[in-house]
C-alpha positions as CSV (number, residue, x, y, z in Angstrom):
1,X,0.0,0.0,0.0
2,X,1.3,3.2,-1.0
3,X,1.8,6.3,1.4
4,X,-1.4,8.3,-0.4
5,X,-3.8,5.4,-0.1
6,X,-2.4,4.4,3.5
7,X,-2.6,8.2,4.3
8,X,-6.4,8.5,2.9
9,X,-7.1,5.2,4.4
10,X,-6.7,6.6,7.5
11,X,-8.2,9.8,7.2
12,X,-11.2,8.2,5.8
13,X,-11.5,6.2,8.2
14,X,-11.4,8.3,11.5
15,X,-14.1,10.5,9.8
16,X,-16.4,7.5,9.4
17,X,-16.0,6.3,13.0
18,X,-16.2,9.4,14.5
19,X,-19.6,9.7,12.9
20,X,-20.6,6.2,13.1
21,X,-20.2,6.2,16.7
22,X,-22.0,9.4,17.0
23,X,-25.2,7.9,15.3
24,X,-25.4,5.3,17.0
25,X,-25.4,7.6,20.5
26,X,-28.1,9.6,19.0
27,X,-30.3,7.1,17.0
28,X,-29.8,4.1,19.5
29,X,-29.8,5.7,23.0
30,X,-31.7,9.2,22.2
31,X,-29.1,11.5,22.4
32,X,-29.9,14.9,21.7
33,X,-28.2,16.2,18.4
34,X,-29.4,19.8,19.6
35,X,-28.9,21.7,23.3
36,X,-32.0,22.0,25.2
37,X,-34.3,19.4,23.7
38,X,-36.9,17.8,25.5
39,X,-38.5,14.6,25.2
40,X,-41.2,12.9,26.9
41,X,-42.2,11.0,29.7
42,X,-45.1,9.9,31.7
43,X,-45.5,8.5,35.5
44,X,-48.2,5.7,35.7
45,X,-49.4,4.8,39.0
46,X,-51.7,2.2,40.7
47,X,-53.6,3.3,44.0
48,X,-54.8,0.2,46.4
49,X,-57.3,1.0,49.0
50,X,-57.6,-2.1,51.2
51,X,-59.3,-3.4,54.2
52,X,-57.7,-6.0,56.4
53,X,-59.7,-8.2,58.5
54,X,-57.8,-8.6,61.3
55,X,-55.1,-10.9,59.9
56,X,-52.2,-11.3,57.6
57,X,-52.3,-9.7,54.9
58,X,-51.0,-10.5,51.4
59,X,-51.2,-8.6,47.9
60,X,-50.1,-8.8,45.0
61,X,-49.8,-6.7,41.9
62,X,-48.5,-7.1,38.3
63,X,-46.3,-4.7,37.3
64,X,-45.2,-3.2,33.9
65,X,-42.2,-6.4,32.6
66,X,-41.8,-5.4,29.0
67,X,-43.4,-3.1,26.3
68,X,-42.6,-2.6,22.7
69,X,-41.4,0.9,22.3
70,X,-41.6,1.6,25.8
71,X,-38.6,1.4,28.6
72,X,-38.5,1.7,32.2
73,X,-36.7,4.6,33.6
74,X,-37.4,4.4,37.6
75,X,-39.8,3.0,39.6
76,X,-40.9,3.6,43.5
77,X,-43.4,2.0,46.0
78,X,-45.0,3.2,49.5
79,X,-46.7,0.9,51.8
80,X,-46.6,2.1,55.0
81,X,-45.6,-1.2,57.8
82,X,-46.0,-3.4,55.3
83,X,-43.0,-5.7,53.7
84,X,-42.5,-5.8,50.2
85,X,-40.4,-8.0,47.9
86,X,-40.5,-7.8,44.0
87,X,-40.5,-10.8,41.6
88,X,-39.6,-10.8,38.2
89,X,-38.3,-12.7,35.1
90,X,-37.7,-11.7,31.1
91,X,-41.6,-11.2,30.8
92,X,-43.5,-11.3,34.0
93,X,-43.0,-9.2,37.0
94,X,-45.1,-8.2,40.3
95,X,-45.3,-6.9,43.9
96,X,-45.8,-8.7,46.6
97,X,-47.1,-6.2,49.9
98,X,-47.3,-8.5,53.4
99,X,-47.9,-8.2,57.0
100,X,-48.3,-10.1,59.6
101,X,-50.9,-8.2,61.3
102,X,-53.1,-5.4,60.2
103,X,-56.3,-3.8,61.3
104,X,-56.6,-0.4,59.6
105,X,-57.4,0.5,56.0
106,X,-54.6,1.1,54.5
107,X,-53.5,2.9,51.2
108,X,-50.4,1.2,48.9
109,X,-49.4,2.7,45.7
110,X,-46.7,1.9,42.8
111,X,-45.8,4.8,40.4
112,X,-43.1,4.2,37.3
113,X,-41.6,6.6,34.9
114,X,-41.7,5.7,31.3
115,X,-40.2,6.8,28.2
116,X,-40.2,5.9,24.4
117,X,-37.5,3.4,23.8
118,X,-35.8,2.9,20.3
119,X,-36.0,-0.1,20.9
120,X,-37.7,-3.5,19.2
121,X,-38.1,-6.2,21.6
122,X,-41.3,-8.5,21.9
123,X,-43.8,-8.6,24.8
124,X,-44.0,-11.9,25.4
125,X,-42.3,-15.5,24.8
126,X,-42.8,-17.4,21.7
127,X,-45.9,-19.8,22.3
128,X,-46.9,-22.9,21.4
129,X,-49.6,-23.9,19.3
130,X,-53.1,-24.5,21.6
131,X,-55.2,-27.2,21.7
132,X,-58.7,-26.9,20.3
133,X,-61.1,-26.3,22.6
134,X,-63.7,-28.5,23.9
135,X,-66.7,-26.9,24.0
136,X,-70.3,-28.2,24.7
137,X,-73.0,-27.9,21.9
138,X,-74.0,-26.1,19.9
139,X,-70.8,-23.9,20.3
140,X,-68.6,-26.5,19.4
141,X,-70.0,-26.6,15.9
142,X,-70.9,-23.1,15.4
143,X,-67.1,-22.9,16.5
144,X,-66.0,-25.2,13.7
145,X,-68.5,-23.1,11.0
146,X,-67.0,-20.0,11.9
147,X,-63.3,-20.9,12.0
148,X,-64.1,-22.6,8.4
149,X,-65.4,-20.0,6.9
150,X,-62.9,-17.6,8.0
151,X,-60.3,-19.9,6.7
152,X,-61.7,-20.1,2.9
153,X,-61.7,-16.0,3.2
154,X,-57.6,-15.3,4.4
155,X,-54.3,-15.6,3.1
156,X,-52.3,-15.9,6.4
157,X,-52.3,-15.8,10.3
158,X,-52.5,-11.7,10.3
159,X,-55.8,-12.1,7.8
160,X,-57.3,-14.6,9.9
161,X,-57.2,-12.5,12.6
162,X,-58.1,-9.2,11.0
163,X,-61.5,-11.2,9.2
164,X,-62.4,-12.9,13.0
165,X,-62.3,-9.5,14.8
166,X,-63.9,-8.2,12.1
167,X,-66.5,-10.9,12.2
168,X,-67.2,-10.7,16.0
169,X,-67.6,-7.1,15.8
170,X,-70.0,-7.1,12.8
171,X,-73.3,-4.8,13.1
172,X,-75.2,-8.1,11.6
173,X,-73.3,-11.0,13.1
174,X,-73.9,-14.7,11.4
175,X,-75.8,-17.0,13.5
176,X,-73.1,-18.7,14.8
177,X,-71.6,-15.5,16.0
178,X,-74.4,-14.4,17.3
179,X,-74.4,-17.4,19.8
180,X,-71.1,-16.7,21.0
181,X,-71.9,-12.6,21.3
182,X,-75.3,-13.8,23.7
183,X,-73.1,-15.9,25.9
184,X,-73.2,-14.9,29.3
185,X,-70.0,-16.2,29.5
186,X,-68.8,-14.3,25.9
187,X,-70.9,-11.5,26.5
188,X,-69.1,-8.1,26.7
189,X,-65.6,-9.5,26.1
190,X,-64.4,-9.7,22.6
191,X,-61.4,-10.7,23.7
192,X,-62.3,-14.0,25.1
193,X,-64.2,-14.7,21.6
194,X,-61.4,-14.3,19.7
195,X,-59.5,-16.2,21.8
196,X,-61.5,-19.4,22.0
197,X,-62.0,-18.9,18.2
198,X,-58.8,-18.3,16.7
199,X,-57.7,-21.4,19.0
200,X,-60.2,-23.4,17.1
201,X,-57.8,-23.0,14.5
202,X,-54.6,-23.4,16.8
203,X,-53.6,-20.0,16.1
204,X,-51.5,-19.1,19.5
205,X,-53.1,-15.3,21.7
206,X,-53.1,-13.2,24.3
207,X,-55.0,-10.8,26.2
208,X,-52.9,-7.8,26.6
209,X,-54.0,-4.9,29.2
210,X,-52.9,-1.8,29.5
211,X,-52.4,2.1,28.6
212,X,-51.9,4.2,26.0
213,X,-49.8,7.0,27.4
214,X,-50.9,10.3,25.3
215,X,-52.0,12.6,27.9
216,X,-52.5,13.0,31.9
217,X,-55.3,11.5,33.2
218,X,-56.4,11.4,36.9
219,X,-58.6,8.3,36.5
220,X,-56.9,6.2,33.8
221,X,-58.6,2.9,32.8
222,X,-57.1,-0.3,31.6
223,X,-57.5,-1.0,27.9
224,X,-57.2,-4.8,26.7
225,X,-56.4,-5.5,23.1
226,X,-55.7,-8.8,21.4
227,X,-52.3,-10.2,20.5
228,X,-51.9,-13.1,17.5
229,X,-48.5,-14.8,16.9
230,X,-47.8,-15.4,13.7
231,X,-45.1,-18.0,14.0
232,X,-42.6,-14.4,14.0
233,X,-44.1,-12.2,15.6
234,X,-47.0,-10.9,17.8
235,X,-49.7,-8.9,15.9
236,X,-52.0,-6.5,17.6
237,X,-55.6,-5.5,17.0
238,X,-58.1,-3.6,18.6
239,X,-61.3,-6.0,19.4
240,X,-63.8,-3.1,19.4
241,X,-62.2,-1.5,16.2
242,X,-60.8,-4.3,14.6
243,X,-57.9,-1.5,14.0
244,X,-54.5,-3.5,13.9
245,X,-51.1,-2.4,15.5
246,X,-50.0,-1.4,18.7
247,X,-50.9,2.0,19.7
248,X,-48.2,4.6,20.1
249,X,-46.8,4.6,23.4
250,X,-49.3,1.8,24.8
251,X,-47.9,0.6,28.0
252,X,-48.8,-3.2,28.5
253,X,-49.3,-3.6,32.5
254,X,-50.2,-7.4,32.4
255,X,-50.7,-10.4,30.0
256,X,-54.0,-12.1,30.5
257,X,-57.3,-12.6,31.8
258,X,-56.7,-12.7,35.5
259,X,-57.0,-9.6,37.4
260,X,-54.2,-7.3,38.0
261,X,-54.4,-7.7,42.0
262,X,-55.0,-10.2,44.5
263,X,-55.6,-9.8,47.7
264,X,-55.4,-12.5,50.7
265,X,-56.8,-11.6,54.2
266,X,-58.1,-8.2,53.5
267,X,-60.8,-6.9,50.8
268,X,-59.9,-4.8,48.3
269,X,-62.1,-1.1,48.3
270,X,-60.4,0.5,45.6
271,X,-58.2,0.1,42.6
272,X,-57.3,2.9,40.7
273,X,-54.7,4.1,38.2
274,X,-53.2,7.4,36.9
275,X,-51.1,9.2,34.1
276,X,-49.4,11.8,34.3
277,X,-47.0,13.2,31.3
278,X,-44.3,14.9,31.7
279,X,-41.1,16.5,29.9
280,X,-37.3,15.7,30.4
281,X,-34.4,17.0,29.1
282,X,-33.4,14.8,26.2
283,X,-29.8,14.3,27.5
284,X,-30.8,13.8,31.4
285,X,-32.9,10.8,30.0
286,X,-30.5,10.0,27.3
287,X,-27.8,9.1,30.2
288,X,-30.5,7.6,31.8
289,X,-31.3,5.3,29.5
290,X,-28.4,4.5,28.4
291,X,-27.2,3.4,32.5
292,X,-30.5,1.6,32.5
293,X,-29.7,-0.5,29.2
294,X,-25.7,-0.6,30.7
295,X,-24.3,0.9,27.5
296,X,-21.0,1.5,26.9
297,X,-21.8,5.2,25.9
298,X,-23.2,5.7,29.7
299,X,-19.5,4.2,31.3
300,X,-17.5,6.8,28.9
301,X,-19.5,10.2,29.1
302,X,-18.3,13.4,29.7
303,X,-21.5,13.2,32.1
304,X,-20.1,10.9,34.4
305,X,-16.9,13.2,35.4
306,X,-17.5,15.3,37.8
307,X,-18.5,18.8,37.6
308,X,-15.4,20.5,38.1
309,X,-13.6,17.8,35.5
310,X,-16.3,19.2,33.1
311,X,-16.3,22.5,32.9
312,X,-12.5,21.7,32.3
313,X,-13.1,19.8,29.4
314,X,-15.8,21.7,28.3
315,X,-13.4,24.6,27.4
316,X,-11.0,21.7,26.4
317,X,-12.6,20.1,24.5
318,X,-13.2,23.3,22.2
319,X,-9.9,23.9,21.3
320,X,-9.3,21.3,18.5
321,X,-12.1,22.7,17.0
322,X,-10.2,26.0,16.8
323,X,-7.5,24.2,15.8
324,X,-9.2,23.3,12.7
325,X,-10.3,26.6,11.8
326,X,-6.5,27.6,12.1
327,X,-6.0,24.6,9.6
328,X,-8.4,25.9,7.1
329,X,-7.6,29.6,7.7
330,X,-4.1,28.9,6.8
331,X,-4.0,26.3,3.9
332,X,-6.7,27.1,2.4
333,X,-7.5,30.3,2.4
334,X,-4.1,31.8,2.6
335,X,-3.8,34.0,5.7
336,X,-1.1,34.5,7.6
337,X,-0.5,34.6,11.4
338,X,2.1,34.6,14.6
339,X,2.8,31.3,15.9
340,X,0.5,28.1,14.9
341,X,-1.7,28.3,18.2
342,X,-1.6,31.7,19.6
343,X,-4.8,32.9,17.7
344,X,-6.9,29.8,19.6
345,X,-5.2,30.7,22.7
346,X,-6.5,34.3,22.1
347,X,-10.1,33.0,21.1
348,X,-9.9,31.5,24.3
349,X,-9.5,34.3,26.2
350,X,-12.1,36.2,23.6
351,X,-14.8,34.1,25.3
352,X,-14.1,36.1,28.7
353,X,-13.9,39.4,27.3
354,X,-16.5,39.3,24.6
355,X,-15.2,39.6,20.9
356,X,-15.0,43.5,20.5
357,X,-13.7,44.1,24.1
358,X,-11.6,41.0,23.5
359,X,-9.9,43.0,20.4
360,X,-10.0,46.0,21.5
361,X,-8.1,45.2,24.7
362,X,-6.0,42.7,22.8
363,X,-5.2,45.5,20.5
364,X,-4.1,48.4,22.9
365,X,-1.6,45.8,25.0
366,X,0.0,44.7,22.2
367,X,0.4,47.8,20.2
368,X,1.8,49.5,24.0
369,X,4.1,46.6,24.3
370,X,5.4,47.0,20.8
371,X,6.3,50.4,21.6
372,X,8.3,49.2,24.3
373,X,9.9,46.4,23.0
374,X,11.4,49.1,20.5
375,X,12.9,50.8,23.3
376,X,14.4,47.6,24.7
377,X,15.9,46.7,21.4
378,X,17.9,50.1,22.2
379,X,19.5,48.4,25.5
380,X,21.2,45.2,23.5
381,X,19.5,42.6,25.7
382,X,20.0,38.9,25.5
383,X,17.1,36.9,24.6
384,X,15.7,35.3,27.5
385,X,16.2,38.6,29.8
386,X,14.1,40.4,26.6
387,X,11.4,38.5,26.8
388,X,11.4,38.5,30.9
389,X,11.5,42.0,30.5
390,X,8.5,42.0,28.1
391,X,6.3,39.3,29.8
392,X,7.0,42.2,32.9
393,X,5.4,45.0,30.9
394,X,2.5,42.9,29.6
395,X,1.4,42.3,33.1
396,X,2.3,45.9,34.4
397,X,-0.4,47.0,30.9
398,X,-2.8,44.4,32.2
399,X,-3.3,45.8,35.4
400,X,-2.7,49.6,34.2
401,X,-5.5,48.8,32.1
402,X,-7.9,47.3,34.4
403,X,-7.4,50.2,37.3
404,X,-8.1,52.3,34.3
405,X,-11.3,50.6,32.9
406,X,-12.4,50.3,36.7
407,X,-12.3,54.1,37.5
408,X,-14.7,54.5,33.8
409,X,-16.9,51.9,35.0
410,X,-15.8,49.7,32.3
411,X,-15.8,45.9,33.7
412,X,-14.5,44.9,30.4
413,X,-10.9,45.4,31.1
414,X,-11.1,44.0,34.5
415,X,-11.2,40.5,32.0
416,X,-7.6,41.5,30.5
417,X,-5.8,39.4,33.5
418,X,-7.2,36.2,31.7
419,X,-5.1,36.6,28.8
420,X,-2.9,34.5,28.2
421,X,0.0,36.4,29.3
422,X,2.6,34.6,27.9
423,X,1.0,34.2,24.7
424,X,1.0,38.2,24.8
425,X,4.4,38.5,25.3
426,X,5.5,36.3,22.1
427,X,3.0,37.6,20.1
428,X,5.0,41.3,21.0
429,X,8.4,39.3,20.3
430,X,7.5,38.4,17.1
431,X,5.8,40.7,15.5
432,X,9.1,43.2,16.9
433,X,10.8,40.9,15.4
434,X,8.8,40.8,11.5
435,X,8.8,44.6,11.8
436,X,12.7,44.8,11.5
437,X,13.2,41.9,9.3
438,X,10.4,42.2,6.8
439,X,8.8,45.7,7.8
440,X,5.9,47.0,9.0
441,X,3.7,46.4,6.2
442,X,3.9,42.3,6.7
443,X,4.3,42.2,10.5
444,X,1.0,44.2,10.0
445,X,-0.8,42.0,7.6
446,X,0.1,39.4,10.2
447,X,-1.3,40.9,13.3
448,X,-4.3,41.5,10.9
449,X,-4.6,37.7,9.9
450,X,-3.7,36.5,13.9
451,X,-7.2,38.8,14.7
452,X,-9.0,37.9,12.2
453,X,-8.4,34.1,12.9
454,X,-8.7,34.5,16.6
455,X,-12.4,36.2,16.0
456,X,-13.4,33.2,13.1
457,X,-12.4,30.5,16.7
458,X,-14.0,32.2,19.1
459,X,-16.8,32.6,16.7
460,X,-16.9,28.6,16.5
461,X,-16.0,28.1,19.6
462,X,-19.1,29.9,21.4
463,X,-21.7,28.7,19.2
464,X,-24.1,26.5,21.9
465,X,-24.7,23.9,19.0
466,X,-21.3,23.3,19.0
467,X,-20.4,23.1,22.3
468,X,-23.1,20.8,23.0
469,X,-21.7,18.4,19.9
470,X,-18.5,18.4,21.1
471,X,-19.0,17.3,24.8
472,X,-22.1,15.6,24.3
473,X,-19.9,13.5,21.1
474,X,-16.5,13.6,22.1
475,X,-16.0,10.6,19.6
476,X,-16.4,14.0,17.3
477,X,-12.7,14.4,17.7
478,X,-12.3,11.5,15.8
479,X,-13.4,12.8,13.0
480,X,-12.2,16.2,13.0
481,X,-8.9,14.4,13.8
482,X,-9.7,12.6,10.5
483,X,-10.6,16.1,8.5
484,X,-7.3,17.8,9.6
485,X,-5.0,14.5,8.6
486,X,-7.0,15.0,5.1
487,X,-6.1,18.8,5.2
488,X,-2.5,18.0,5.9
489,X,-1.4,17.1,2.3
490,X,-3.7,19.6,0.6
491,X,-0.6,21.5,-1.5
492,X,-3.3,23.1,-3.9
493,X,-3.7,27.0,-4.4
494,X,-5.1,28.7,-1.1
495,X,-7.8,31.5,-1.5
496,X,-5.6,34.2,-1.1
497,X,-3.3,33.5,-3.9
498,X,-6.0,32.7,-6.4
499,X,-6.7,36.6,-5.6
500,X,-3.2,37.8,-5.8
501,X,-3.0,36.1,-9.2
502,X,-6.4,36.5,-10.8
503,X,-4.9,39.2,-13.5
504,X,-2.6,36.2,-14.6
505,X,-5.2,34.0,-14.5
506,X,-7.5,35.8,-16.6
507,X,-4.0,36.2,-19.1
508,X,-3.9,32.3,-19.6
């Protein structure tokens, strides 16, 4: 491999994973590509009034285990003197309140937060195919005619379904519907029809219950909806509507027809839900998530440091994107500048002072230490005592200038002490020094270009959507790492001379 393909090989590559990894943090876990974004969430919780009888006393509740679309952010429980232990598996999960002894009513709640997950995961193991119910005449048969029928009029598993809830819910059911919808045992639950129907054609169901989370509610109540494997995957319809899908943001609390509660040695006066939405930051829950899910992104965040170690690398992590405007200033457009850093040092220090007090104070120290270093040239110094002698006077300016600024009630200047002082001082060095080799006119154009770079970074560098890229995406330096190798063998015309030659080009 030669040096050009090894070199773009490289480059290439850094860009890619730097945004690579960056999608996947935003598209995977929900990070925020913007500052300040908020996303939703909603609290769902369950209210238990009971009355003990004097006894023990033993609930249970199911809770939330897994939702498509939906993820588990926190959960919490109050029950006042009573034990409680949780138990749980990949798809079932519950409560369990006990005490040994009670005798007053007593209140228990459970309240979870909940958030859209990117994530695809199913609700519930893969079952196996039911038996065909046994079920005493003339249902049996009228069971047999329906699922028949049904049959000749689908193509699959998902059309069967669709055509049966369709059927049940059928302003002028068949007969053999009919008997079914009469049932005091069918009546009122569409669910249980389907069900004992679609298993007359071993097609494997569930009875899903739970929420769709859209809006608060005080007095939320469950909605059940039917769920049909088709040998890869559950399908979801509505058995009032016959609508099929799973409704945005529907929570699934439990799986089945039992009840959601039961309750041993006391009765149960009251069971009650409500929903409550609310709005999070999208990177608070972003981190969140990501801890819950135990994502690598979550272990290496700029999040996780703590607050003094970020505001650090906050202001750290700016500066190669300075760097990178110095890269393009210079190669590519063609200006010129002191030193290779000190206009992103400067920028730095621009984003205390503001960009025109920034200049304007950068300006008046530098030109006043020029002066000086003019009259120290006179006294045949020997480098390092010269520039001791200079990095002097740029502090004795600094605070001249701040008494100064103080007594005019300008607060401005009191800012000049965060310059970079040393920075200061060579940037006086060598611009003395350009003046006297090359003159004034290029140490000049110089001071010019260091300024005008210096305001292009801190330009950059103070944009909020930036800032929040960069420590948000840290793997960002990756690519601009990549970007800045691709610049470094760029030997094309820059900007600048395309303008100082135009008259020949317009010759040729």
């Amino acid at each position: 491999m030669s040096r050009s393909v090894h070199w773009l090989v490289v480059s290439l590559t850094l860009v890619a994973v730097g945004l690579l990894l960056v999608a996947h943090k935003h598209f995977s876990l929900g990070y925020p590509l913007k500052p300040g974004e908020i996303e939703e969430s909603w609290t769902a919780e369950v209210r238990l009034v009971i009355l003990p009888e004097a006894g023990p006393v033993k609930v249970e509740l199911a809770l939330p285990a897994v939702t498509p679309g939906l993820g588990l952010l926190h959960e919490n429980f109050i029950s006042r003197g009573y034990g409680l232990t949780t138990e749980s598996n990949r798809w079932d999960r519950g409560a369990i309140w006990a005490v040994r002894r009670a005798s007053q009513r007593q209140l228990l709640y459970y309240s979870g937060v909940f958030y859209a997950d990117r994530g695809e995961q199913p609700f519930a193991p893969v079952p196996s195919y039911p038996e065909i119910p046994e079920l005493p005449e003339p249902f049996d048969t009228a069971m047999q005619s329906i699922v028949d029928d049904v049959r000749r009029q689908s193509a699959d598993i998902a059309s069967f379904a669709a055509e049966m809830v369709a059927r049940i819910n059928s302003p002028s059911p068949s007969e053999e519907m009919a008997l079914f919808l009469g049932s005091p045992e069918y009546r009122n639950n569409p669910v249980r029809i389907a069900r004992t129907l679609l298993a007359g054609a071993r097609i494997p169901t569930e009875q899903v219950n739970g929420f769709t989370l859209t809006a608060t509610e005080r007095r939320a109540r469950p909605e059940r909806l039917l769920a049909v494997h088709n040998g890869r995957q559950w399908l979801f319809f509505d058995p009032e509507s016959g609508r099929q899908g799973l409704p945005q943001n529907f929570l699934v609390w439990w799986r089945g027809e039992q009840p959601v509660v039961t309750v041993e040695g006391a009765e149960l006066q009251d069971l009650s839900w409500s929903i409550r939405r609310n709005e999070l930051g999208a990177l608070d829950l972003a981190e969140q998530r990501a801890a819950r899910h135990d994502a690598w992104a979550s272990r290496f965040s700029m999040l996780e440091l703590p607050v003094q170690a970020q505001t650090v690398y906050a202001v750290l992590l700016l500066v190669p994107v300075g760097g990178f405007i110095m890269v393009l200033m210079r190669n590519v457009i063609g200006l010129r500048s002191f030193g290779t850093f000190m206009p992103v040092l400067i920028a730095l220090a621009f984003r205390e002072t503001g960009l025109i007090g920034g200049l304007v104070l950068f300006s008046v120290v530098v030109s006043s230490g020029l002066l000086l270093r003019f009259y120290l040239e006179k006294l045949r110094l020997l480098l390092v005592p010269r520039l001791t002698a200079v990095l002097i006077i740029v502090v004795a300016l600094m605070v001249t200038l701040s008494l100064f600024s103080h007594q005019v009630g300008w607060d401005i200047g009191l800012s000049v002490g965060l310059f970079p002082m040393v920075i200061i001082a060579m940037v006086i060095e060598r611009m003395s020094i350009v003046w006297e080799e090359r003159g004034p006119h290029e140490a000049l154009i110089e001071a010019a270009g260091t300024a005008l770079i210096a305001s292009l970074a801190f330009y950059m560098m103070t944009r909020e959507s930036i800032q929040h890229m960069v420590f948000v995406f840290p793997e960002l330096l990756l690519t601009v790492l990549g970007l800045t190798l691709l610049m470094g063998r760029y030997s094309g015309y820059r900007v600048s001379e395309l303008i100082r030659f135009r008259r020949l080009a317009k010759e040729l």
